[in-house]
C-alpha positions in Angstrom: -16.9 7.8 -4.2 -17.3 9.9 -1.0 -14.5 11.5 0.7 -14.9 8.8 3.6 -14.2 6.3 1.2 -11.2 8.1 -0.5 -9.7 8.5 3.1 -9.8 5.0 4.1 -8.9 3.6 0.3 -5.7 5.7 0.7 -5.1 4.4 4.7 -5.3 1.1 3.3 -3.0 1.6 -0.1 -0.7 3.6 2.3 -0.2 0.4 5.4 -0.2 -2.0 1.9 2.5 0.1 0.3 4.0 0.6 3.6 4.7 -3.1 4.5 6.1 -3.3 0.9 9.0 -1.0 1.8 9.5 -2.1 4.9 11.6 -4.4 4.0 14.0 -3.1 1.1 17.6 -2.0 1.9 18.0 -3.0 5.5 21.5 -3.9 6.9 21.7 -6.7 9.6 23.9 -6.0 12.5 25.8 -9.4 11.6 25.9 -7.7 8.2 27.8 -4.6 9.6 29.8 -6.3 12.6 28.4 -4.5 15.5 26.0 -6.8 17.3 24.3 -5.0 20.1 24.5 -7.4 23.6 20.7 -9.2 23.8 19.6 -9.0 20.3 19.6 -11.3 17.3 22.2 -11.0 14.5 19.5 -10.5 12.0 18.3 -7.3 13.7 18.2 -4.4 11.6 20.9 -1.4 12.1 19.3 1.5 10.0 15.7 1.1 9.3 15.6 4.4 7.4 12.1 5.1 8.6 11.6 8.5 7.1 12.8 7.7 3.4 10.6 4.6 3.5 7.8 7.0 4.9 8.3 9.0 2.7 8.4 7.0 -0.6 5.4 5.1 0.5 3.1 8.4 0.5 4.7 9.4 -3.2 3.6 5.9 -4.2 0.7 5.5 -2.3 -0.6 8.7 -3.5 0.3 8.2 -7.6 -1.6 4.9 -7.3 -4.3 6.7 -4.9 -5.0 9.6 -7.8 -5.1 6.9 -10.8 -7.8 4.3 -9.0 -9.4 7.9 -7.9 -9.9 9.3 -11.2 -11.0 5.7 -12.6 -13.5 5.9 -10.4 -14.7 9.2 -10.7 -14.5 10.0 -14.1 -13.9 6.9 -15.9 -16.9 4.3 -16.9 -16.4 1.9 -14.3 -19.1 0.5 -12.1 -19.9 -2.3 -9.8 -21.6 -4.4 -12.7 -18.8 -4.4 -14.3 -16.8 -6.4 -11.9 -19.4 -8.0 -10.9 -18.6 -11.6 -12.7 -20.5 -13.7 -10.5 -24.2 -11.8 -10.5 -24.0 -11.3 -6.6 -25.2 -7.7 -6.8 -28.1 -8.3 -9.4 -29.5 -10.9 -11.7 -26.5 -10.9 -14.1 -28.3 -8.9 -17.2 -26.2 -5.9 -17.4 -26.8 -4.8 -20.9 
């Protein structure tokens, strides 16, 4: 893998981890009594931006490190997830 590749695998694990974050433990302003004049009820009080950053590199990077060394030192290649023969004629042996 080249070190473009790593950067944009772990951009894209990062946004994907990111939006799974997102949104866990968020309190509604109907939730806490204090709606703000102009928004909607379901509006979010305390995103908690920073821990949810935060927890989403940690992740991101764990996961990021395990497909990274799979790649690099492990025994997998692109015949082997090749299932449908679209990168060669299928004989792999």
């Amino acid at each position: 893998m080249s070190i473009a590749g790593a950067v944009v695998l772990y951009a894209v694990l990062w946004v994907l981890c990111f939006f799974f974050f997102l949104p866990r433990q968020i309190k509604t302003q109907k939730e806490s009594g204090k709606i703000e004049l102009g928004t909607p009820h379901s509006a979010p009080t305390n995103t908690r931006l920073k821990s949810k950053a935060l927890w989403t590199t940690l992740v991101t990077t764990l996961v990021w490190l395990i497909i990274c060394i799979v790649l690099i030192y492990g025994d997998l290649q692109i015949e082997d997830i090749d299932f449908f023969g679209r990168w060669g004629d299928g004989s792999y042996g």
